[in-house]
N, C-alpha and C positions, 0 to 999 in steps of 0.2 A: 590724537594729535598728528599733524602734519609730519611727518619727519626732515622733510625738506624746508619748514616753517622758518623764521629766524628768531631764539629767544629774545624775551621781553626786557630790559636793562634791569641790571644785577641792584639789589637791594642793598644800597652801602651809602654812606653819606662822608664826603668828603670835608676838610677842616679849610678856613683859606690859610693861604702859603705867606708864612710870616715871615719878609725881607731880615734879612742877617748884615747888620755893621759889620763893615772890613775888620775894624779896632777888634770884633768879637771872634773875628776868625784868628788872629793873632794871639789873642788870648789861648786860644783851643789850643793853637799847635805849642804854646809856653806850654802851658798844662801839662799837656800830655808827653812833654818830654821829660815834664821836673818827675811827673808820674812813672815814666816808664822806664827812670832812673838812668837817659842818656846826660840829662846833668845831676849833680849832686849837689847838696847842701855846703856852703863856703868855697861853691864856684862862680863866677862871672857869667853874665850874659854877654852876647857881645855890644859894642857901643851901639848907640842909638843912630849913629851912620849906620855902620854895618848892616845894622837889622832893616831900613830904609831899606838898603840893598836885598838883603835876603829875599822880604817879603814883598817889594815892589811898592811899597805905601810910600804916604806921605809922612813928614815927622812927628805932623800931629796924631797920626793914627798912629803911629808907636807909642806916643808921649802917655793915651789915653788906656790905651793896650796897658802899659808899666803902671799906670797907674791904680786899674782894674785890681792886677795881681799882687801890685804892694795891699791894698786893700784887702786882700783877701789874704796876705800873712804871709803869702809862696815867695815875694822879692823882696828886698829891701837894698836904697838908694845908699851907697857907701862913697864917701867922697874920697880922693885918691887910687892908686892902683891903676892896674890897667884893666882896660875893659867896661861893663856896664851894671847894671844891677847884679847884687850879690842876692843868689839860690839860699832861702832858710830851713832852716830844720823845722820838722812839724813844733806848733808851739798850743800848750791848752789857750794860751789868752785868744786864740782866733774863733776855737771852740766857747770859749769863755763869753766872747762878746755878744756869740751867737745865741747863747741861753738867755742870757740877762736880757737882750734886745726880745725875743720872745715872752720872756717873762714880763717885759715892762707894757708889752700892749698885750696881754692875759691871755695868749697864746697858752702859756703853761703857768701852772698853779705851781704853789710849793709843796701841794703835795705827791706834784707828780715829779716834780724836781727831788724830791726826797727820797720816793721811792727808785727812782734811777739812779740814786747815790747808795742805796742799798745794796740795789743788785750788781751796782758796778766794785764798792767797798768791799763787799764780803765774799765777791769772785776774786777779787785779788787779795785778801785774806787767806783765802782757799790752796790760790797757786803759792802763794810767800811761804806756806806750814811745810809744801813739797819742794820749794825752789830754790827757797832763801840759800847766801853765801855763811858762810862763818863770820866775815868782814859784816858782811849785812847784819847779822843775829848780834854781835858787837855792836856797830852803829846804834842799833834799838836799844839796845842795856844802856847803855850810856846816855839815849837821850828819858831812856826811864829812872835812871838814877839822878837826873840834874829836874826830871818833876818831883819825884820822892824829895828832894831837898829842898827844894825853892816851893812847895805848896803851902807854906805856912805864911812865908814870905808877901808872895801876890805877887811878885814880881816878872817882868817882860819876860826872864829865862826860861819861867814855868811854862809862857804862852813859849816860843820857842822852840824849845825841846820839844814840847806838844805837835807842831809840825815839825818839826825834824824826826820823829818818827815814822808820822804818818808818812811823809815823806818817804823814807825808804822799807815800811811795807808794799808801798805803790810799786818802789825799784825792784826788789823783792819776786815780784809776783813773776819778774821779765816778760811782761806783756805792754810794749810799748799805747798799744790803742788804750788798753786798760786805763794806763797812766795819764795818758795825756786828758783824755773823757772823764776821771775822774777828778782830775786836779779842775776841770773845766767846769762842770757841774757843782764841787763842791765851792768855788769863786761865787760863781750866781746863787747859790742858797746864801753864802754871808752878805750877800750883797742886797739879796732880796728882804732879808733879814734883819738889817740895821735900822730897819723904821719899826721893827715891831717889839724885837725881843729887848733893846734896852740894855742896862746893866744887871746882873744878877743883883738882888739883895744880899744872899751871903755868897760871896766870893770866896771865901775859903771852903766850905761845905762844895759849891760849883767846881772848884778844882780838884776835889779828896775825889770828888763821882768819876771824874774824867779821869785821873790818873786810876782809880779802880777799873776802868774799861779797859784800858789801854794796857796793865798789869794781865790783866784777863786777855786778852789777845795775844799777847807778845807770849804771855806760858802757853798759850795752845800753837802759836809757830814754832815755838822751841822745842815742843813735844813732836812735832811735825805732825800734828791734828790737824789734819785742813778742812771736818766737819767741823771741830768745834771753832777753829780759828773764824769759820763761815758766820759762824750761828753768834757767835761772840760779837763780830762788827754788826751784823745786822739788830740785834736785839738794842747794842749799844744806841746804834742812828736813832731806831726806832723811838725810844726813853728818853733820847736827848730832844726830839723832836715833835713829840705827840702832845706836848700840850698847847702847838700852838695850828693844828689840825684838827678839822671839824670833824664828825663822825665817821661821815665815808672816807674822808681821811685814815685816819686811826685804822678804819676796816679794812683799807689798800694795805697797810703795813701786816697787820694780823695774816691777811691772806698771800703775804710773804714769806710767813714763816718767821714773822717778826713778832718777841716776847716782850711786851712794854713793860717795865718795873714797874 
């Protein structure tokens, strides 16, 4: 070969250049501040003059900017005060919607929603048995003692106290991603849920099962077992949920480590 030759054009293939709305750059630089924690949760944006100003746009490209971001759960439009949109705290209902919306055009199954409730429940099972407060380990007793009494009954207390447990197992773990992903996840199973599973025929028997799961957890946090506390939420999910899971379903859970009664 020539040394002095000139190479042949380089073997790459280029994408075309996909134009960016102003409104989208506004979004970006929100973002990445609520991200990078120059503003914080139950602060102000500045008015929607101001920001005109800041970013040189028009009103409407702000209007649609704010309205992106309320959309996606990061602002929220508070009348009064000074200033502009108020900064939210991470919330599961944004994660929440997210699942349900993929769920409902079968993005994702329930069984794979299930098994992501697995591994998310019985990780923060795991951290609660190591983490938990005394205040915490109270909370739990207390909402185990008001299922042990109202499980004869049927009544809304029993459902209640049932998340109010759960509830602060999730706190428990102090894994905020944990918490907020799992409270998200387990929203779209009940939701995904409400056309298939119906009422229990025996309700009472359906609550003895739940308050034994939940009995069974809560003495492996308090032992500070956080293998058994693991193995306990997972086997739980698993039994509550396998009869309405086709095979390869049921075998996703198995191959979790998951014990179906």
């Amino acid at each position: 070969m020539n040394p002095l030759s000139s190479p042949g054009p380089a073997a790459v293939t280029f994408s075309p250049v996909v134009p960016v709305l102003t409104y989208e750059r506004v979004v970006e630089q929100i973002e990445q501040a609520i991200v990078g924690g120059e503003v914080h949760p139950g602060q102000r944006l500045p008015s929607e003059r101001e920001l005109m100003v800041q970013f040189s746009v028009s009103r409407s490209t702000i209007r649609e900017a704010l309205r992106v971001l309320q959309a996606q759960g990061l602002i929220a439009s508070r009348p009064g005060g000074r200033g502009g949109a108020e900064i939210l705290a991470p919330s599961p209902d944004v994660l929440g919607r997210s699942f349900s919306t993929m769920a409902r055009v079968a993005s994702l199954s329930l069984s794979q929603l299930v098994q992501f409730r697995i591994v998310l429940e019985s990780s923060a099972c795991q951290l609660a048995a190591a983490l938990r407060t005394d205040e915490q380990v109270a909370t739990m007793g207390e909402a185990i003692a008001v299922m042990e009494a109202e499980v004869v009954n049927g009544s809304e207390s029993f459902n209640r106290a049932d998340l109010d447990f759960h509830a602060t197992v999730w706190a428990a773990s102090q894994n905020d991603l944990l918490q907020i992903c799992g409270q998200a996840v387990s929203g779209s199973i009940l939701k995904l849920m409400d056309d298939r599973m119906g009422r229990a025929t025996d309700k009472s028997r359906a609550m003895t099962d739940s308050l034994e799961r939940d009995q069974a957890i809560f003495a492996a946090i308090v032992a500070g077992d956080s293998t058994r506390a693991g193995n306990c939420a997972r086997n739980a999910i698993a039994t509550y949920f396998s009869e309405y899971l086709d095979e390869c379903g049921a075998h996703g859970l198995q191959a979790l480590g998951a014990v179906i009664d």
